[in-house]
N, CA, C and O atoms as a GROMACS GRO file, in nm:
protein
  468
    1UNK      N    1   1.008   1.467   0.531
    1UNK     CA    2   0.947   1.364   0.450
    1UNK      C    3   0.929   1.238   0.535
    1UNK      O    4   1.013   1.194   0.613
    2UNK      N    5   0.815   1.189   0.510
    2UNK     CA    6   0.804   1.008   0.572
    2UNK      C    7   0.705   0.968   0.491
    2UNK      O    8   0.599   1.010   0.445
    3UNK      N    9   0.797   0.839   0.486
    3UNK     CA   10   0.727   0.720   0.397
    3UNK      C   11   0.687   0.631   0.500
    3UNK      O   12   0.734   0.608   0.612
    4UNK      N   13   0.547   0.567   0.410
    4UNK     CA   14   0.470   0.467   0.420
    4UNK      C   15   0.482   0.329   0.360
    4UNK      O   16   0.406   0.320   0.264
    5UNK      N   17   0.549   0.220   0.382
    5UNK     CA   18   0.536   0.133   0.291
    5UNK      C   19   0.467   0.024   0.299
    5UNK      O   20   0.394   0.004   0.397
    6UNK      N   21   0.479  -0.072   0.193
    6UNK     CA   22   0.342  -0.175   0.230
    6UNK      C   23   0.374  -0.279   0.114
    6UNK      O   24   0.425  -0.265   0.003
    7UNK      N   25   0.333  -0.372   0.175
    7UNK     CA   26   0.381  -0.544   0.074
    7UNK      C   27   0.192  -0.602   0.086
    7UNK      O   28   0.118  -0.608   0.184
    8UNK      N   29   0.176  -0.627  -0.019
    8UNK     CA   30   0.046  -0.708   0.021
    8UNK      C   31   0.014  -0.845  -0.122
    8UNK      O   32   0.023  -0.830  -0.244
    9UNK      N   33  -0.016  -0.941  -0.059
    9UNK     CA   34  -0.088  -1.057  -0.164
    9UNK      C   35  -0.198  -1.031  -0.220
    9UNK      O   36  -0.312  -1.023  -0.176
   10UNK      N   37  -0.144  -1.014  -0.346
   10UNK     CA   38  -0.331  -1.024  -0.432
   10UNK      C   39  -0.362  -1.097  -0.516
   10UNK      O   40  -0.274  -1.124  -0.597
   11UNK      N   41  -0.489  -1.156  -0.536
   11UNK     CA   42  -0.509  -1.262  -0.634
   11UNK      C   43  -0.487  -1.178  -0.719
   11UNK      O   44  -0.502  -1.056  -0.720
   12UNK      N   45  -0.432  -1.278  -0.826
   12UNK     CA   46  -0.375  -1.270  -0.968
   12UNK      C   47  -0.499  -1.212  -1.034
   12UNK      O   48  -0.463  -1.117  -1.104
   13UNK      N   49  -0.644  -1.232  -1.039
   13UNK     CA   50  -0.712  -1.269  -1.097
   13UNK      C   51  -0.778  -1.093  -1.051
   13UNK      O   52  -0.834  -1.020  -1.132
   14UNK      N   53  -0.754  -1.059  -0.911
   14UNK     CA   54  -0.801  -0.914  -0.879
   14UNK      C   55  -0.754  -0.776  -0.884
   14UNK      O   56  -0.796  -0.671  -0.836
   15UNK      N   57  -0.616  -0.818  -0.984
   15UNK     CA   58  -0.560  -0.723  -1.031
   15UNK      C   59  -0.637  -0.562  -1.054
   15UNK      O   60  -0.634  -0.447  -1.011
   16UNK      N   61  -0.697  -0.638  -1.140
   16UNK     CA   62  -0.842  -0.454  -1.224
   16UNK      C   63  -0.874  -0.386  -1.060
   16UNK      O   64  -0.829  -0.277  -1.026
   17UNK      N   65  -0.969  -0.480  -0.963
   17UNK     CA   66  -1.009  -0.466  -0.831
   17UNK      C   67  -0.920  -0.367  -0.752
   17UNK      O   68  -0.930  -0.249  -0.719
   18UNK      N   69  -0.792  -0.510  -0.731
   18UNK     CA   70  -0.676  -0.415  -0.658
   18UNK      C   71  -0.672  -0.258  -0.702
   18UNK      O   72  -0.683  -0.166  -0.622
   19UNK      N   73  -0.660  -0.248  -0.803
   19UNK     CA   74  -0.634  -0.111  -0.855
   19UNK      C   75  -0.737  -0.006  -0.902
   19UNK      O   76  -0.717   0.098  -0.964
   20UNK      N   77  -0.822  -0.045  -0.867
   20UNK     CA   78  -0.949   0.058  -0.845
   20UNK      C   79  -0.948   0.086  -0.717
   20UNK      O   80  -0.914   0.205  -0.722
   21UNK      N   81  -0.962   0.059  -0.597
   21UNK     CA   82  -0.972   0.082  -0.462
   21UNK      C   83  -0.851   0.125  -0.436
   21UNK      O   84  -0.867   0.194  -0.336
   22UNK      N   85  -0.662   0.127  -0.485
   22UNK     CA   86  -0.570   0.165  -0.499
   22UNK      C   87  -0.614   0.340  -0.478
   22UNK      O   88  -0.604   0.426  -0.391
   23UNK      N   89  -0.685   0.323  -0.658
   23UNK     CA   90  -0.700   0.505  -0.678
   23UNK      C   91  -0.795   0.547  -0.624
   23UNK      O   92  -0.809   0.667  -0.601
   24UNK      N   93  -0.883   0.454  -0.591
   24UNK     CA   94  -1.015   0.530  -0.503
   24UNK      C   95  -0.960   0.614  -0.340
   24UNK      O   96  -1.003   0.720  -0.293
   25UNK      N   97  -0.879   0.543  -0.296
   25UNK     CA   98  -0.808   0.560  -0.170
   25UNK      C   99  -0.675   0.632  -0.157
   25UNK      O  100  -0.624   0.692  -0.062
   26UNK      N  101  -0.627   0.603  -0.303
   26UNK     CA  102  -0.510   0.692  -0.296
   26UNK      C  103  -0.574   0.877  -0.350
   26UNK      O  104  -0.504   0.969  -0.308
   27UNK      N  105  -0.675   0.908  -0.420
   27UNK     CA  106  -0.732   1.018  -0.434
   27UNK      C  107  -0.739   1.075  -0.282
   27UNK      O  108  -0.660   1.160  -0.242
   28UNK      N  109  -0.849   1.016  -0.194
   28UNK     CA  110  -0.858   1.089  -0.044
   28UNK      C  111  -0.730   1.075  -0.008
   28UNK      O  112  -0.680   1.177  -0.056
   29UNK      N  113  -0.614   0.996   0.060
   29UNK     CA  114  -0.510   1.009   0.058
   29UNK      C  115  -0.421   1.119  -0.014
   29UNK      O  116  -0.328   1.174   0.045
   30UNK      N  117  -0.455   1.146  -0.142
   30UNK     CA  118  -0.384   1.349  -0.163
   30UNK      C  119  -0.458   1.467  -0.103
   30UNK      O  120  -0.405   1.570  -0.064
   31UNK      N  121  -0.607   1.435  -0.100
   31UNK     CA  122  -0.664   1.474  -0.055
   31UNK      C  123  -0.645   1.529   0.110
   31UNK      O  124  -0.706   1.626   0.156
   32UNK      N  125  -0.556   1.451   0.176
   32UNK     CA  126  -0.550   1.497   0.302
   32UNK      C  127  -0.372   1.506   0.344
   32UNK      O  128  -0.326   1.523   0.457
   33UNK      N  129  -0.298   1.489   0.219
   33UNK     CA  130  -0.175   1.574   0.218
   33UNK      C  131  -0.060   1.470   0.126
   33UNK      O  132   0.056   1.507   0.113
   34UNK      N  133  -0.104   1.357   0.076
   34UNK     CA  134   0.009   1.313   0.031
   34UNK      C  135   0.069   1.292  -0.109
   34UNK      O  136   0.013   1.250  -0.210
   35UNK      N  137   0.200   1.332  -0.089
   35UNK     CA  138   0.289   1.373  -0.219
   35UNK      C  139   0.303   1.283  -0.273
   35UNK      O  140   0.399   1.330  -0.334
   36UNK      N  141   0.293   1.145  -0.327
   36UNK     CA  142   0.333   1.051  -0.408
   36UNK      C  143   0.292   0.959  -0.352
   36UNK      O  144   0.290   0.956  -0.229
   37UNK      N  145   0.235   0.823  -0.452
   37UNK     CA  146   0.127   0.657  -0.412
   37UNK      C  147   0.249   0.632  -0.520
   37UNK      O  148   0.308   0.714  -0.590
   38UNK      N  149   0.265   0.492  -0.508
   38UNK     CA  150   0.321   0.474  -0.578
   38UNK      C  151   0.250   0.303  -0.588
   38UNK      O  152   0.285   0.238  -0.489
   39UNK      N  153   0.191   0.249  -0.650
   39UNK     CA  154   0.162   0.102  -0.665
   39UNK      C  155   0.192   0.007  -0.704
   39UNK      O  156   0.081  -0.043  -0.722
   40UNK      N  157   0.282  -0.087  -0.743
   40UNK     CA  158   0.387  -0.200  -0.813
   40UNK      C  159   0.331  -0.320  -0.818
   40UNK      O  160   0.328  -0.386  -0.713
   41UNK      N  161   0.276  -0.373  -0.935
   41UNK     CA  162   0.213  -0.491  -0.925
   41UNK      C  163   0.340  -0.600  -1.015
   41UNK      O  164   0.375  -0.594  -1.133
   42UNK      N  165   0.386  -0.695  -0.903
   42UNK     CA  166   0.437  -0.817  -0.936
   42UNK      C  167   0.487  -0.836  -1.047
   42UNK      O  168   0.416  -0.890  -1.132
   43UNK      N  169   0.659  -0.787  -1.090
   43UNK     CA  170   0.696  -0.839  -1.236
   43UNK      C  171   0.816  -0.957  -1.245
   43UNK      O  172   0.836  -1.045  -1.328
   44UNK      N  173   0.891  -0.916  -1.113
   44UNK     CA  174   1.004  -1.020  -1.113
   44UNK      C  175   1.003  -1.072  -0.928
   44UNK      O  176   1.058  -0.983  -0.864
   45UNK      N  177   0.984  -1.117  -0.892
   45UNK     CA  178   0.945  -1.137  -0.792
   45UNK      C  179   1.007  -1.281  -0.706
   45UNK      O  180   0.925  -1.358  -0.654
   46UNK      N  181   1.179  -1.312  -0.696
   46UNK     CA  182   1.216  -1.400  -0.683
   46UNK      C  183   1.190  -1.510  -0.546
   46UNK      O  184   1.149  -1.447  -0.449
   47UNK      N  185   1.204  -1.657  -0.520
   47UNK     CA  186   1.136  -1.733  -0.423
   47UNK      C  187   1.328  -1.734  -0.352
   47UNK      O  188   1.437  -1.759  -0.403
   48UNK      N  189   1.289  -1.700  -0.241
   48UNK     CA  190   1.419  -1.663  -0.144
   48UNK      C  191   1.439  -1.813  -0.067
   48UNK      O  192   1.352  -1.898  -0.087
   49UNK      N  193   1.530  -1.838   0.003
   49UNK     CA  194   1.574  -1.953   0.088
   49UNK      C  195   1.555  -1.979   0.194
   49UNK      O  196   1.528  -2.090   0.238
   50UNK      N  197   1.575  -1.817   0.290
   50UNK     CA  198   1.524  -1.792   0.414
   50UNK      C  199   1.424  -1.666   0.423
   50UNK      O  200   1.374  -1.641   0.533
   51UNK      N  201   1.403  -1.611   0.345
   51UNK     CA  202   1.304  -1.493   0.339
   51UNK      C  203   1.265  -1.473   0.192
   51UNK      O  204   1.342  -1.509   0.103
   52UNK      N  205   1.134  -1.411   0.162
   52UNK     CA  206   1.126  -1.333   0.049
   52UNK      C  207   1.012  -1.253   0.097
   52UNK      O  208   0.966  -1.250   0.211
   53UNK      N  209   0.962  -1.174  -0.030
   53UNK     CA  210   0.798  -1.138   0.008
   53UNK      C  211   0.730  -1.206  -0.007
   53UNK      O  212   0.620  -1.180   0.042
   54UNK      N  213   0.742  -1.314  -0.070
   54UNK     CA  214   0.618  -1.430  -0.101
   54UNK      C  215   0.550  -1.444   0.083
   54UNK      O  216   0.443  -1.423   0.140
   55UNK      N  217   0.708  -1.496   0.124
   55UNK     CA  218   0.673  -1.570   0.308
   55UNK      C  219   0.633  -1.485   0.367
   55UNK      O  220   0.524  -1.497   0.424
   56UNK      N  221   0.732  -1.330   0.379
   56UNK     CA  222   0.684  -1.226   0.430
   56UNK      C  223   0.569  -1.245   0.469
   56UNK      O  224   0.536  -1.262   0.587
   57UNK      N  225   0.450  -1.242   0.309
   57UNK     CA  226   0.267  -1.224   0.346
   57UNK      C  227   0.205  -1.362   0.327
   57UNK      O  228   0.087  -1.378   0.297
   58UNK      N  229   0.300  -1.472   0.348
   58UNK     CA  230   0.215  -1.566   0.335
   58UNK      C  231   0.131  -1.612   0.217
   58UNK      O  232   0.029  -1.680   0.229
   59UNK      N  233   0.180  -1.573   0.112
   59UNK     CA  234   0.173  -1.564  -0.045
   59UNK      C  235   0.091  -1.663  -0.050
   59UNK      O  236   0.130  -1.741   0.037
   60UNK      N  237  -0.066  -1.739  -0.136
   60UNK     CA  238  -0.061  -1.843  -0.178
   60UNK      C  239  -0.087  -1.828  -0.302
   60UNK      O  240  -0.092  -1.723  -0.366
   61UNK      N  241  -0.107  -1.955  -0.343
   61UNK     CA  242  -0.096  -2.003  -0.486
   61UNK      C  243  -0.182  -1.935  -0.548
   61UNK      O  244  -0.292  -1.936  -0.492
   62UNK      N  245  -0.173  -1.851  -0.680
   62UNK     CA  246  -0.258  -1.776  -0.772
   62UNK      C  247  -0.229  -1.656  -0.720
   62UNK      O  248  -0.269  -1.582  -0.810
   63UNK      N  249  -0.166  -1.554  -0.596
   63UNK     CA  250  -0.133  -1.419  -0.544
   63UNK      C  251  -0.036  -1.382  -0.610
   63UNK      O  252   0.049  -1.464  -0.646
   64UNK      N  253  -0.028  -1.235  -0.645
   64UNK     CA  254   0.113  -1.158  -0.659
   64UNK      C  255   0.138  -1.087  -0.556
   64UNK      O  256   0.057  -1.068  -0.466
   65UNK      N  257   0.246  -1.044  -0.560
   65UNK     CA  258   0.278  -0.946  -0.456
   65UNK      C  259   0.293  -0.817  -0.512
   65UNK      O  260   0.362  -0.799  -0.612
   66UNK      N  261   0.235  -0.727  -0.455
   66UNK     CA  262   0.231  -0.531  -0.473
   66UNK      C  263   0.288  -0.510  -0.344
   66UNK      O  264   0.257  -0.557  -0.235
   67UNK      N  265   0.392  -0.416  -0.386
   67UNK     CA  266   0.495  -0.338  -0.321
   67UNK      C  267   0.430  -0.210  -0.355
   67UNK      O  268   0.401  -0.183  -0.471
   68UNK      N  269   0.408  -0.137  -0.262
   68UNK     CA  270   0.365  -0.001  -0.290
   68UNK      C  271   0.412   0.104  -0.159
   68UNK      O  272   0.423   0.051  -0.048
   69UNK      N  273   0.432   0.215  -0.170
   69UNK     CA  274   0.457   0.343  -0.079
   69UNK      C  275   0.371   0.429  -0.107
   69UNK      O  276   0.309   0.427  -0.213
   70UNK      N  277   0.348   0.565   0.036
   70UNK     CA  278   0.349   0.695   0.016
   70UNK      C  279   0.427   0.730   0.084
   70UNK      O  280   0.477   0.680   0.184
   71UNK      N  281   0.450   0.877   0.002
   71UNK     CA  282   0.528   0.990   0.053
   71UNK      C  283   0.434   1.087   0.063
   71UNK      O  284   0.348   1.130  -0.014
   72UNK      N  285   0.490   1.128   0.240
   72UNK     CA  286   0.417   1.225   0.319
   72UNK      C  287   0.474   1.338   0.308
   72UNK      O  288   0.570   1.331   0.231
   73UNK      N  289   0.448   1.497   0.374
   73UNK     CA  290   0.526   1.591   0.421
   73UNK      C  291   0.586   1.558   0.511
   73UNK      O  292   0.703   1.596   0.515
   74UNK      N  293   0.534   1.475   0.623
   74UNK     CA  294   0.567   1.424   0.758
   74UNK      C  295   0.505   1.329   0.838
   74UNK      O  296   0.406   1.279   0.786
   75UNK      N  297   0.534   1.289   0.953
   75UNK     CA  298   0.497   1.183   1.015
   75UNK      C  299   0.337   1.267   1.064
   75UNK      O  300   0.225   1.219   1.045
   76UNK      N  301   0.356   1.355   1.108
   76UNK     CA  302   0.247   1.466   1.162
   76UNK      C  303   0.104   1.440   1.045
   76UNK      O  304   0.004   1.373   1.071
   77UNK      N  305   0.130   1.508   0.927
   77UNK     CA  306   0.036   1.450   0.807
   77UNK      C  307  -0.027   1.353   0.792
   77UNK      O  308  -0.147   1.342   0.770
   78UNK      N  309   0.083   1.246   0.805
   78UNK     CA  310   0.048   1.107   0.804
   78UNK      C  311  -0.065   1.042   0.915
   78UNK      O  312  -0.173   0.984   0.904
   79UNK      N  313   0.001   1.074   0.999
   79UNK     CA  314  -0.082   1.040   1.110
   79UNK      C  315  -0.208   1.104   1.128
   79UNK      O  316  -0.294   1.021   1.156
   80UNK      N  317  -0.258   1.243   1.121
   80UNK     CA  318  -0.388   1.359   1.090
   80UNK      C  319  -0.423   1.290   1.005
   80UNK      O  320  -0.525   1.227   1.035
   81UNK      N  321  -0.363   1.262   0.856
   81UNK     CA  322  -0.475   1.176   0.774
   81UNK      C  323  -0.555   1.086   0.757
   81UNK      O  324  -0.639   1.081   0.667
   82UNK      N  325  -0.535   1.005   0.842
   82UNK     CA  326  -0.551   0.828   0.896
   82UNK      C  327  -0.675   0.890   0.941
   82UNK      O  328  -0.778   0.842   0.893
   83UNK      N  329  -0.690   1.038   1.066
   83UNK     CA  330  -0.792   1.003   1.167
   83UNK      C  331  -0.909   1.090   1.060
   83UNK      O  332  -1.030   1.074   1.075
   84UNK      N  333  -0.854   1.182   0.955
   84UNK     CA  334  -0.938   1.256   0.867
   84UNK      C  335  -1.012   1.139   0.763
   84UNK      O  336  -1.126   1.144   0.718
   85UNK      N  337  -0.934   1.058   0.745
   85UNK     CA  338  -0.971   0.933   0.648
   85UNK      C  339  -1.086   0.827   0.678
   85UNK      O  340  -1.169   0.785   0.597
   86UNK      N  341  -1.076   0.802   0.786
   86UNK     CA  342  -1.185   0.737   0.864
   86UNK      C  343  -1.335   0.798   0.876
   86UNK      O  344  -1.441   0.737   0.887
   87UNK      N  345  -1.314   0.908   0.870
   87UNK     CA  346  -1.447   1.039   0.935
   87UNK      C  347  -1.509   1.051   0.768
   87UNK      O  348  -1.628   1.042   0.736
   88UNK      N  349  -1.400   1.072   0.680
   88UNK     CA  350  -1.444   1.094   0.542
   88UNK      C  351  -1.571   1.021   0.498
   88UNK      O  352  -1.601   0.914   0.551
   89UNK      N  353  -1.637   1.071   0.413
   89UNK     CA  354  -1.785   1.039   0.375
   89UNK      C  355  -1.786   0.938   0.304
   89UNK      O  356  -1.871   0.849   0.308
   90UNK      N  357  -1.664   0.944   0.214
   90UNK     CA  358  -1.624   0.877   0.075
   90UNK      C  359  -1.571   0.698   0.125
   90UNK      O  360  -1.582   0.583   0.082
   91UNK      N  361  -1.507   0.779   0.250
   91UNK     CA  362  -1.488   0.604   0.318
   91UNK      C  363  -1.586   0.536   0.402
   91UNK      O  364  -1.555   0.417   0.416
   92UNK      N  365  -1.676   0.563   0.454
   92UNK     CA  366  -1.802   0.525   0.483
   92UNK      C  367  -1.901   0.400   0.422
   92UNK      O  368  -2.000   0.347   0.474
   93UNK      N  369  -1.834   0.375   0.290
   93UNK     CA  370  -1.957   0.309   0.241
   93UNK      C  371  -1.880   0.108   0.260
   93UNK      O  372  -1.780   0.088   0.329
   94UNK      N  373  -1.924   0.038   0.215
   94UNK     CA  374  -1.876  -0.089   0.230
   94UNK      C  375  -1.782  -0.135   0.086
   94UNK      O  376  -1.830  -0.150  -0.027
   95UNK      N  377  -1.620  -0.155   0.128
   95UNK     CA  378  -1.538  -0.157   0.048
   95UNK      C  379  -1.549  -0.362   0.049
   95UNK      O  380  -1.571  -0.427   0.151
   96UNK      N  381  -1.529  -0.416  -0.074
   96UNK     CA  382  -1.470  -0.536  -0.125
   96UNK      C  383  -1.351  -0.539  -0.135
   96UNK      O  384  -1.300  -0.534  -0.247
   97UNK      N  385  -1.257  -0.552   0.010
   97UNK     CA  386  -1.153  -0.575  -0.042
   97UNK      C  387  -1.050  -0.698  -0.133
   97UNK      O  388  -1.027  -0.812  -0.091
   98UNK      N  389  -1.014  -0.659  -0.224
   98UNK     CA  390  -0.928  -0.790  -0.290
   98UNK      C  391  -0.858  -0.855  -0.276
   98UNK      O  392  -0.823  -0.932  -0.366
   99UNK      N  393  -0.808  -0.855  -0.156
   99UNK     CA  394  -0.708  -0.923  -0.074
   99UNK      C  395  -0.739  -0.972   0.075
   99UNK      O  396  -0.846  -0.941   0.128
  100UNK      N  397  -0.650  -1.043   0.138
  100UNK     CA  398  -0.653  -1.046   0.277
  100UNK      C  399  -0.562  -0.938   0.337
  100UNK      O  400  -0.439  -0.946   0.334
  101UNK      N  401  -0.629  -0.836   0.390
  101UNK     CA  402  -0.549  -0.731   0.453
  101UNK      C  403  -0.467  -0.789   0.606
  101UNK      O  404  -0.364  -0.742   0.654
  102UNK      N  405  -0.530  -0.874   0.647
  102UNK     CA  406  -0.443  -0.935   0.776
  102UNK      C  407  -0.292  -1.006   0.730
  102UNK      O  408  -0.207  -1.038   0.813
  103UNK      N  409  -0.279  -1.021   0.607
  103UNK     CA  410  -0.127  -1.072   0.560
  103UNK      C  411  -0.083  -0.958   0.506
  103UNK      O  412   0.031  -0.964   0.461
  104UNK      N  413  -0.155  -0.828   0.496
  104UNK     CA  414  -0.057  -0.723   0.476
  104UNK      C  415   0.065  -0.673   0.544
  104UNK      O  416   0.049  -0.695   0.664
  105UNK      N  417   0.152  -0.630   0.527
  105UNK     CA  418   0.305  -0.585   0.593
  105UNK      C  419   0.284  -0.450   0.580
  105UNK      O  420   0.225  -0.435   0.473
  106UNK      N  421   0.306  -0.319   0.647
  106UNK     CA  422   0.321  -0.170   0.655
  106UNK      C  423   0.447  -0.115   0.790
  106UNK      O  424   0.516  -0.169   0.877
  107UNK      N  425   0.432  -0.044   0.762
  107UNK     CA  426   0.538   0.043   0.832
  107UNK      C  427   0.559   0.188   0.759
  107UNK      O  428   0.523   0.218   0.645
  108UNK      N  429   0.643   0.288   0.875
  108UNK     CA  430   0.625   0.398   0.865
  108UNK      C  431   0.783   0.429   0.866
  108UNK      O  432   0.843   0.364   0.952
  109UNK      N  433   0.870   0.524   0.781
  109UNK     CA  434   1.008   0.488   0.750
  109UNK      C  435   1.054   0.674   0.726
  109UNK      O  436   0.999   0.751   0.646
  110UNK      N  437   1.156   0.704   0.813
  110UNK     CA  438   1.201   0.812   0.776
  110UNK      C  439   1.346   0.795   0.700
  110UNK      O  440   1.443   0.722   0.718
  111UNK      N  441   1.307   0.916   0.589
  111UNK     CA  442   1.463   0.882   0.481
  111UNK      C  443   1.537   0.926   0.551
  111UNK      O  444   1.540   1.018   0.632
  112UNK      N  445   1.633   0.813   0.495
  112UNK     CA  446   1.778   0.883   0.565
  112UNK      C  447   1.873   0.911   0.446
  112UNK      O  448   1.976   0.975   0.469
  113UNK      N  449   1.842   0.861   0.293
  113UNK     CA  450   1.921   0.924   0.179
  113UNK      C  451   1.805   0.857   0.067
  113UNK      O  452   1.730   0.760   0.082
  114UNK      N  453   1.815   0.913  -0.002
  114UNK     CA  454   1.749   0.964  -0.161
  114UNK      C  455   1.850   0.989  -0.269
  114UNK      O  456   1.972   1.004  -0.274
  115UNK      N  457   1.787   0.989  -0.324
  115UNK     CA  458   1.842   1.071  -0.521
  115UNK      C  459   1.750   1.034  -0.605
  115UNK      O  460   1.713   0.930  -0.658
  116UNK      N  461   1.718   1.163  -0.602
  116UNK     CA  462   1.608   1.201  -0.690
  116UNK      C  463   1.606   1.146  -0.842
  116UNK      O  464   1.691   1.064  -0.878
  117UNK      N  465   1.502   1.198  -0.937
  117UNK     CA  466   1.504   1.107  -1.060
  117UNK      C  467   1.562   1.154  -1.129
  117UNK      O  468   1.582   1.102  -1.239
   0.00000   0.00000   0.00000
């Protein structure tokens, strides 16, 4: 298993947005092997002293923050999908994104413990 995770700022206001291009992208994304998207839009979201996610992405005024993952089979998957994802037809066309993706945070994380639901 390897996870994908990801912190990103979104206007408050592009919520609907955010989450259309979410499922538009998370569809090809099963599509080319992955077991679980998971998307979290902003419910408790506390302002930290020396860190939070707000600073993390550089939060501004009117943004929430979405915490979201996938779960892969593997790093192998993960990585094949990225270069299958790009080539895809479906990603080809010109996306509006709702955010600033340059204050996005990602990384690639192997479990080291779980418990299941």
């Amino acid at each position: 298993m390897y996870i994908q995770g990801f912190v990103v700022p979104v206007p408050h206001d592009k919520k609907d947005a955010y989450i259309d291009l979410a499922r538009f992208v998370g569809e090809i994304m099963r599509d080319y092997g992955a077991l679980e998207i998971m998307e979290a839009w902003e419910a408790d979201v506390k302002d930290g002293h020396t860190t939070d996610f707000r600073m993390a992405v550089k939060a501004q005024e009117g943004e929430k923050i979405v915490f979201s993952w996938v779960i892969w089979p593997d790093k192998a998957t993960c990585d094949s999908s990225h270069e299958k994802m790009m080539q895809d037809e479906r990603m080809q066309g010109e996306f509006a994104m709702p955010f600033d993706g340059k204050r996005m945070i990602l990384g690639g994380f192997d479990p080291v413990w779980t418990l299941g639901r």
